[in-house]
C-alpha atoms as an extended CHARMM CRD file, in Angstrom:
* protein
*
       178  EXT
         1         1  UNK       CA             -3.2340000000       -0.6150000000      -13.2360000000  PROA      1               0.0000000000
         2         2  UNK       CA             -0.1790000000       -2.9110000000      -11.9870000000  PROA      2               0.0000000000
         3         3  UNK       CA             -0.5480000000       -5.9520000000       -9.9010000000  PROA      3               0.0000000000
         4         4  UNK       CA              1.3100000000       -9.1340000000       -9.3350000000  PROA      4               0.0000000000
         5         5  UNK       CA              0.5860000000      -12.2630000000       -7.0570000000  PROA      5               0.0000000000
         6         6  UNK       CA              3.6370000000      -13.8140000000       -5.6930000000  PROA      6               0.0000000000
         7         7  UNK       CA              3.8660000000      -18.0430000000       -4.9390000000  PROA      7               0.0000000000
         8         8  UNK       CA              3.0170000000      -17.5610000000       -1.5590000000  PROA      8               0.0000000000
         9         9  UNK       CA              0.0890000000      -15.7060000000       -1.9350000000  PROA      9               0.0000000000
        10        10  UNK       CA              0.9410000000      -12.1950000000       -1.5630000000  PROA      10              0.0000000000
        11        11  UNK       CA             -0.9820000000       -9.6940000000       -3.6630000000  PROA      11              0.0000000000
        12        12  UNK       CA              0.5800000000       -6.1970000000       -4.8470000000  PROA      12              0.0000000000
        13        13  UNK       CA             -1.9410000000       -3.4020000000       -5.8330000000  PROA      13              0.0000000000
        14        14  UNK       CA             -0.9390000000        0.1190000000       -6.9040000000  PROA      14              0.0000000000
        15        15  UNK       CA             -2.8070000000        3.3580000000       -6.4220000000  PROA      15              0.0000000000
        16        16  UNK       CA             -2.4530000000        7.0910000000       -6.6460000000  PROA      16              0.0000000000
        17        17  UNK       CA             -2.8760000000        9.7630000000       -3.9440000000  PROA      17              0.0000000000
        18        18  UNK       CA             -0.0690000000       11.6510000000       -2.2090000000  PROA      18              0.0000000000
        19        19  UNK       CA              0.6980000000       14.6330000000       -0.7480000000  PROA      19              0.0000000000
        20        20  UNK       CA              3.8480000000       15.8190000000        0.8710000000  PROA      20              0.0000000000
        21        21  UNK       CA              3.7880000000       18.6250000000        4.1020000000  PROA      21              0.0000000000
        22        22  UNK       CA              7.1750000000       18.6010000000        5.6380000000  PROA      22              0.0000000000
        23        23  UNK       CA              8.6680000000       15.4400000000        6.6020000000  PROA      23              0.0000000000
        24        24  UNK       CA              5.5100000000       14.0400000000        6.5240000000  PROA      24              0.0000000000
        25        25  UNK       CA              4.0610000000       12.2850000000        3.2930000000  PROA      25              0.0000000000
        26        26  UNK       CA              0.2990000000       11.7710000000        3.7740000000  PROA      26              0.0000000000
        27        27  UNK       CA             -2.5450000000       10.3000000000        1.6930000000  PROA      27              0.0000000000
        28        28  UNK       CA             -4.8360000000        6.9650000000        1.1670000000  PROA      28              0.0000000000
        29        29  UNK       CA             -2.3580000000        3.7720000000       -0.2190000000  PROA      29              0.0000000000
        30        30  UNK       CA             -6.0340000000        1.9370000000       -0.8390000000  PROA      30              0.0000000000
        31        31  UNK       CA             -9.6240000000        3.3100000000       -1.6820000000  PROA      31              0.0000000000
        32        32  UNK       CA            -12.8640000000        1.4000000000       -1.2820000000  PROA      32              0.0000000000
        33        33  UNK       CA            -15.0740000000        0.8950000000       -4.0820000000  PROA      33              0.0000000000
        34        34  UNK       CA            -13.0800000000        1.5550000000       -6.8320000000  PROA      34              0.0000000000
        35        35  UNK       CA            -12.9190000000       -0.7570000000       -9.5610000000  PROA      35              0.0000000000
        36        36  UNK       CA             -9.1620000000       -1.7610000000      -10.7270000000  PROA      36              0.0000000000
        37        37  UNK       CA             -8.6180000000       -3.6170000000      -13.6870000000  PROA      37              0.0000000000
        38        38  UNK       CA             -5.6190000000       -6.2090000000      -12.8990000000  PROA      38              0.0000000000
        39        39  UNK       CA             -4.8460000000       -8.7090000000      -15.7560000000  PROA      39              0.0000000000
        40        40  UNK       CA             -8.0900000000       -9.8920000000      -17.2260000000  PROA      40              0.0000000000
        41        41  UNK       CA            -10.3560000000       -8.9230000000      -14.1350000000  PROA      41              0.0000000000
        42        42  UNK       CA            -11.6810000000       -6.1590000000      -12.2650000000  PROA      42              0.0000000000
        43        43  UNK       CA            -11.1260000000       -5.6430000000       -8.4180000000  PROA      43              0.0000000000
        44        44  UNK       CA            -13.2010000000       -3.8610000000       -5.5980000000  PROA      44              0.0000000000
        45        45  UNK       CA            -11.9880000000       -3.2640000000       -2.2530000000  PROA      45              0.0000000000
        46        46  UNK       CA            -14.7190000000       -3.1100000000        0.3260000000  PROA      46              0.0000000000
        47        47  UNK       CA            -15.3520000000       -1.1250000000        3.1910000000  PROA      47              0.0000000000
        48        48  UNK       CA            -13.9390000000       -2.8600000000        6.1100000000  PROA      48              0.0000000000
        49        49  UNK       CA            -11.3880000000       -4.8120000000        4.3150000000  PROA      49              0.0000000000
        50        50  UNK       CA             -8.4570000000       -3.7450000000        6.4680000000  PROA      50              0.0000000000
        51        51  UNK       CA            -10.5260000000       -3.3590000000       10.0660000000  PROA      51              0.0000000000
        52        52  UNK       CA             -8.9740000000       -6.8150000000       11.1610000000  PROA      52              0.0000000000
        53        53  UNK       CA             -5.4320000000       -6.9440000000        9.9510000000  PROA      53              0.0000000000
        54        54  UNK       CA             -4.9730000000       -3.2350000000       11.5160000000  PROA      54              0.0000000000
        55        55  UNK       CA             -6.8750000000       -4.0940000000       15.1040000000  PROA      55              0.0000000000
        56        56  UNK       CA             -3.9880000000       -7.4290000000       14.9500000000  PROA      56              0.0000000000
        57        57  UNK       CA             -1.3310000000       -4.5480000000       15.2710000000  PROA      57              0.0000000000
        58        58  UNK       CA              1.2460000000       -6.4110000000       13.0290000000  PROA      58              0.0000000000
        59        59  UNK       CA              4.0340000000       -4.7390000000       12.2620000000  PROA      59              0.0000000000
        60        60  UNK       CA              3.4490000000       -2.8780000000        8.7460000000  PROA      60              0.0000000000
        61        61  UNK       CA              6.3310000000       -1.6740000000        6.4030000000  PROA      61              0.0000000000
        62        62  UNK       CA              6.2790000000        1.9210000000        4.7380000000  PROA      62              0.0000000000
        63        63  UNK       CA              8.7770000000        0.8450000000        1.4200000000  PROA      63              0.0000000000
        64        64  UNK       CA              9.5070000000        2.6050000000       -1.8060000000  PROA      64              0.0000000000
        65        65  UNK       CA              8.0910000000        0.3160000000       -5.0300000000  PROA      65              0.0000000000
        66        66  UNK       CA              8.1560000000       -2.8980000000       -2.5560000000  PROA      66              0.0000000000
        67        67  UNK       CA             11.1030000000       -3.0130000000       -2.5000000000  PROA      67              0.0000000000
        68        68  UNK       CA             12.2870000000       -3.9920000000        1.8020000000  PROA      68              0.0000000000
        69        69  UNK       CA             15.7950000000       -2.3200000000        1.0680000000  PROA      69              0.0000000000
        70        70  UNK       CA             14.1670000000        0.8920000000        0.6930000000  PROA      70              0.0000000000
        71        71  UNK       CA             12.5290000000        1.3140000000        4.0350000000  PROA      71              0.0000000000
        72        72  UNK       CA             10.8670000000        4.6790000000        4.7710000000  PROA      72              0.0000000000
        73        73  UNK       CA              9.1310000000        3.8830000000        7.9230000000  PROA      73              0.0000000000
        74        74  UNK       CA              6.9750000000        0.8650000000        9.8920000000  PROA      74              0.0000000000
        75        75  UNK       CA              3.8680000000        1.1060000000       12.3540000000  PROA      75              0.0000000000
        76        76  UNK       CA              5.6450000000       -1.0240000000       14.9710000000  PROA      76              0.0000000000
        77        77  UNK       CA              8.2570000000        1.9230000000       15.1480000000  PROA      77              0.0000000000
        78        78  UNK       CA              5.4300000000        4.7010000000       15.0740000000  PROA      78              0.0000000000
        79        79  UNK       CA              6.6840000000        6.4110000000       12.2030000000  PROA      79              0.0000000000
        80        80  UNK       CA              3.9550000000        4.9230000000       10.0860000000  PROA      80              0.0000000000
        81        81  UNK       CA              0.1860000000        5.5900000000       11.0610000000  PROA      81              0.0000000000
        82        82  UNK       CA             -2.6170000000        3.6240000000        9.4240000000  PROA      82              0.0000000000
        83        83  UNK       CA             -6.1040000000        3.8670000000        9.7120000000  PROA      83              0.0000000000
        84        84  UNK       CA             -9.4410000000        2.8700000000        7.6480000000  PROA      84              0.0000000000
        85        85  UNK       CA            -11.9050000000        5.6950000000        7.2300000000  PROA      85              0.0000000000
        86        86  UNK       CA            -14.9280000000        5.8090000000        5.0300000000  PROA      86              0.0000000000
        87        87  UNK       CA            -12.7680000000        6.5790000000        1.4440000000  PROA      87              0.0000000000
        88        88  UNK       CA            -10.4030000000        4.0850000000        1.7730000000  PROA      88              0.0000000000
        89        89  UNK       CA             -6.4600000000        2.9730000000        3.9340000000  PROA      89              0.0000000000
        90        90  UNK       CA             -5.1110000000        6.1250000000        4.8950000000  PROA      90              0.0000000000
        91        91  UNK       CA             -1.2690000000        6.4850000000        5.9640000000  PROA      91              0.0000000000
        92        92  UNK       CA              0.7780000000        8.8170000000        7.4200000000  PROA      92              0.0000000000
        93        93  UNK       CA              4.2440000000        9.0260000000        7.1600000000  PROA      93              0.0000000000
        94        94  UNK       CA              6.8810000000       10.6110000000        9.1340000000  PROA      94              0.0000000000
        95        95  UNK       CA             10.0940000000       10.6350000000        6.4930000000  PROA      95              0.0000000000
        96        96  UNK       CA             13.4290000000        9.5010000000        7.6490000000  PROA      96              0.0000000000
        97        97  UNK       CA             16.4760000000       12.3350000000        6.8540000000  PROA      97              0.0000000000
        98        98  UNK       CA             18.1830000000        9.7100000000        4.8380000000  PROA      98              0.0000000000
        99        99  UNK       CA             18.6640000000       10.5320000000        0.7860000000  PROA      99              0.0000000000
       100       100  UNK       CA             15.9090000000        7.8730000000        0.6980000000  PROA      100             0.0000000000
       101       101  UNK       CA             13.9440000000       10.3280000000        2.6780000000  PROA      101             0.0000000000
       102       102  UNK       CA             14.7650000000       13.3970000000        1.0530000000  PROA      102             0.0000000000
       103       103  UNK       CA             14.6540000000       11.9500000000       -2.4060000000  PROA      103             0.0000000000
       104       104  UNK       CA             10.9740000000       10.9500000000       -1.8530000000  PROA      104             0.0000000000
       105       105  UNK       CA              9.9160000000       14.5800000000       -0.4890000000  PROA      105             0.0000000000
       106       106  UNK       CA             11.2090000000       15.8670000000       -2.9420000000  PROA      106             0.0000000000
       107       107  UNK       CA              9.2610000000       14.0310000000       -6.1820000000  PROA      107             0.0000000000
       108       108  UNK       CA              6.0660000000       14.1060000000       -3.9790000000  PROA      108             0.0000000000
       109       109  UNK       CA              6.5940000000       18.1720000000       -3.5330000000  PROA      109             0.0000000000
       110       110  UNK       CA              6.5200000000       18.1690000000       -7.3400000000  PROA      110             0.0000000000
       111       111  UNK       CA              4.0270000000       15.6550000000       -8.4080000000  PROA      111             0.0000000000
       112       112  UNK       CA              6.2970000000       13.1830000000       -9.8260000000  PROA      112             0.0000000000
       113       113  UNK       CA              5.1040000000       10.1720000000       -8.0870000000  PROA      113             0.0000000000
       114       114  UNK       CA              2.8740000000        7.8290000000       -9.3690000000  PROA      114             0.0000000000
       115       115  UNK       CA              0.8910000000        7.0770000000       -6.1890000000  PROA      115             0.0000000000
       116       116  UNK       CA              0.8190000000        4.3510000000       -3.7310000000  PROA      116             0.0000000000
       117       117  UNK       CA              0.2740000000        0.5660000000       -3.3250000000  PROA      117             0.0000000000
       118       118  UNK       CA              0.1480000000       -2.1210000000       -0.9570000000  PROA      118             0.0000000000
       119       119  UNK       CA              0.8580000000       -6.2370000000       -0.7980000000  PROA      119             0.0000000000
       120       120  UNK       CA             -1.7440000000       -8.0880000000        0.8770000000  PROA      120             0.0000000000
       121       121  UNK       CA             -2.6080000000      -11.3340000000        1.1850000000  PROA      121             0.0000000000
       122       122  UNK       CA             -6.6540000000      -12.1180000000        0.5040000000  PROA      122             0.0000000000
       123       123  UNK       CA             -8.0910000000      -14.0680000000        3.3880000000  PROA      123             0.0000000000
       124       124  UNK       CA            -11.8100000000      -13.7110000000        2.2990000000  PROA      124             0.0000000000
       125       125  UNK       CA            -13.3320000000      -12.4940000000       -1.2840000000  PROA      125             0.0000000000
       126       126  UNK       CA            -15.8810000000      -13.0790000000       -3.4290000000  PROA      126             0.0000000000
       127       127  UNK       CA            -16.4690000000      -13.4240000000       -7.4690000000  PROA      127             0.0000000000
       128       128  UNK       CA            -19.9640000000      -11.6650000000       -8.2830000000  PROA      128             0.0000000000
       129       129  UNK       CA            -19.5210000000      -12.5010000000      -11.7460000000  PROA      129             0.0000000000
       130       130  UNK       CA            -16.5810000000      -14.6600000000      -13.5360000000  PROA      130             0.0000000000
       131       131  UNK       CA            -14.4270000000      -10.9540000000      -14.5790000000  PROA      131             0.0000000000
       132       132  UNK       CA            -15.0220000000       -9.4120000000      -11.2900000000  PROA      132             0.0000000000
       133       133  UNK       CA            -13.5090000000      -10.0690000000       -8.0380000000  PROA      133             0.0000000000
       134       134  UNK       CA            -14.0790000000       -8.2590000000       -4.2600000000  PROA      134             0.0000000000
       135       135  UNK       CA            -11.8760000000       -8.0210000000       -1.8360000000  PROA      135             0.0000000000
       136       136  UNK       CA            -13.6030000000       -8.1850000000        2.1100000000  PROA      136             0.0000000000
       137       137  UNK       CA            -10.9010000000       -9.2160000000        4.2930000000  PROA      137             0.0000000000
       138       138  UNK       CA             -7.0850000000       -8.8360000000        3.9380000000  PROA      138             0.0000000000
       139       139  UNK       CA             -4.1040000000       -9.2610000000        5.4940000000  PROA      139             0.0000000000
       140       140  UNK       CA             -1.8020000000       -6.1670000000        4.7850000000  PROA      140             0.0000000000
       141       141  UNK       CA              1.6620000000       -6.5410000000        4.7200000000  PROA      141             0.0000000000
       142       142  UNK       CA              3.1120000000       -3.4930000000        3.1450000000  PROA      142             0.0000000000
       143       143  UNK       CA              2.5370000000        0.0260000000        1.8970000000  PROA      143             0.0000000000
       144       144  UNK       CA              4.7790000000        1.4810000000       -0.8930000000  PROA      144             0.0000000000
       145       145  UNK       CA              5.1720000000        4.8660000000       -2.3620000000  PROA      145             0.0000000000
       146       146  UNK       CA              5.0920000000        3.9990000000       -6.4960000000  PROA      146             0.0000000000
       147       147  UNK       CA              7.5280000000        5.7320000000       -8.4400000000  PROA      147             0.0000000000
       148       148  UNK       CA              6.1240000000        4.8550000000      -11.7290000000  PROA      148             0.0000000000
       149       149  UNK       CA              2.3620000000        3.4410000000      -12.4720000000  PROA      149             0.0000000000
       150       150  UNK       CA             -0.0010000000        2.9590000000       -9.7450000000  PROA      150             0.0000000000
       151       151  UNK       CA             -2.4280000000        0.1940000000      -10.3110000000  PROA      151             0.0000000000
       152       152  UNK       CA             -5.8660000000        1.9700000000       -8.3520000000  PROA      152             0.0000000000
       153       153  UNK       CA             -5.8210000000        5.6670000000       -9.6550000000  PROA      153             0.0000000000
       154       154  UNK       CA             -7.9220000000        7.0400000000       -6.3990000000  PROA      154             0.0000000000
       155       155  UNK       CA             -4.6620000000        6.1480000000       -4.4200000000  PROA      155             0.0000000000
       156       156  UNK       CA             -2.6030000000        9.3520000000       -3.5440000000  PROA      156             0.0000000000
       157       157  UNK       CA              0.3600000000       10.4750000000       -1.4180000000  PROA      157             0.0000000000
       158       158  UNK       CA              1.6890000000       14.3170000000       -0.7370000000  PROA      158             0.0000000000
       159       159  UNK       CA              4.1480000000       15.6440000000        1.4370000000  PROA      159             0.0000000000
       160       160  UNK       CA              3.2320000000       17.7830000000        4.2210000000  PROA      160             0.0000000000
       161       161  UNK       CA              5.6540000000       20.5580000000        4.8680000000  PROA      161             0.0000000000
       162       162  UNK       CA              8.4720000000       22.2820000000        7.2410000000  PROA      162             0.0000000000
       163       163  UNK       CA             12.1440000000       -7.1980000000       -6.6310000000  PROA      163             0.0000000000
       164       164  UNK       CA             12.7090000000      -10.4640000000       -6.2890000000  PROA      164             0.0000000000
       165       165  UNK       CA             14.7850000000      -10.1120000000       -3.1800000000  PROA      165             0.0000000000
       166       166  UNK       CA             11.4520000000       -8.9380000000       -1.4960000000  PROA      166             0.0000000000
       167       167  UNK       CA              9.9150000000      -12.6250000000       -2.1580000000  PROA      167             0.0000000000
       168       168  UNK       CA             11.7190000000      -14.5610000000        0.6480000000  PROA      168             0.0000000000
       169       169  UNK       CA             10.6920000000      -11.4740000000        3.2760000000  PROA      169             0.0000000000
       170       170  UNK       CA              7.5110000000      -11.8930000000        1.6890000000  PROA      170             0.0000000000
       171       171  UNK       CA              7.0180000000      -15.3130000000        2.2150000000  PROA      171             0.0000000000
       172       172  UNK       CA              8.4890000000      -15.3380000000        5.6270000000  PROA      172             0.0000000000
       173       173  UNK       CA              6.1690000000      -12.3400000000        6.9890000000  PROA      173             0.0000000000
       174       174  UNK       CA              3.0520000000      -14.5460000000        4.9170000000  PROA      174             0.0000000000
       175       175  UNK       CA              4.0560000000      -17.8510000000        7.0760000000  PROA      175             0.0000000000
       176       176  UNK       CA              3.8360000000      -15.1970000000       10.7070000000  PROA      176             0.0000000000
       177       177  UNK       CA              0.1450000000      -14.6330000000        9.4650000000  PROA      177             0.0000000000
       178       178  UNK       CA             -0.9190000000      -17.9250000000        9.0660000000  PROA      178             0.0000000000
């Protein structure tokens, strides 16, 4: 599992389920109850954790590895659609026609993508024991489509048929939430 907490706060965690249908990649960027070990810890989202952050209707990104100059989509445009559901943060994605676009049907078509992920930042979590931490309420900022390693493995993204540069967006989308 990958993960990485940024200076201002922002969390990144990785998962893996994806499918592709058309234009249209699908799947769950976060699942609830799923232990994920990051670093020296193991995390647990809970039910709920995204109810708040998605009823604020902030505007949130659709990326490729985090990374803000690869921009497949955003909620505030419509062409990303998130909801929480009793597995976990599902997404769906309508895919630009840019190579960006077609490049990321295409590996999700074949199963060559790693998953998904998302950057949050925590606003209330507990420790139930010193090595384990659960997440309650977030702030979500981002979902990405991983090329690579995804950090929860129940994640997943499919297509349905027919970064440092990111830390001063980061931080500037961070200071809107606060």
């Amino acid at each position: 599992m990958a993960a990485a907490r940024f200076p201002d706060g922002t969390e990144r965690r990785i998962a893996a389920e994806l499918r592709a249908a058309g234009r249209r990649l699908e799947g769950y960027a976060a699942v609830f109850g799923e232990a994920a070990t990051i670093g020296g810890f193991s995390e647990t989202i809970r039910r709920g954790a995204f109810s708040r952050s998605l009823a604020a209707k902030r505007d949130v990104l659709a990326l490729v590895d985090h990374d803000p100059a690869r921009l497949l989509g955003r909620t505030g445009s419509g062409t990303l659609r998130l909801a929480e559901d009793a597995r976990g943060l599902s997404f769906s994605l309508d895919v630009p026609d840019t190579a960006l676009g077609r490049d990321m049907l295409a590996l999700a078509e074949r199963r060559d993508l790693g998953g998904m992920s998302f950057s949050f930042v925590a606003r209330k979590e507990t420790w139930p024991a010193a090595e384990r931490r659960e997440l309650h309420d977030v702030d979500l900022i981002e979902v990405s489509i991983v090329q690579a390693f995804p950090a929860y493995a129940g994640t997943a993204v499919a297509a349905r048929s027919a970064t440092l540069g990111g830390c001063q967006w980061r931080r500037r989308y961070v200071e809107t939430l606060r």
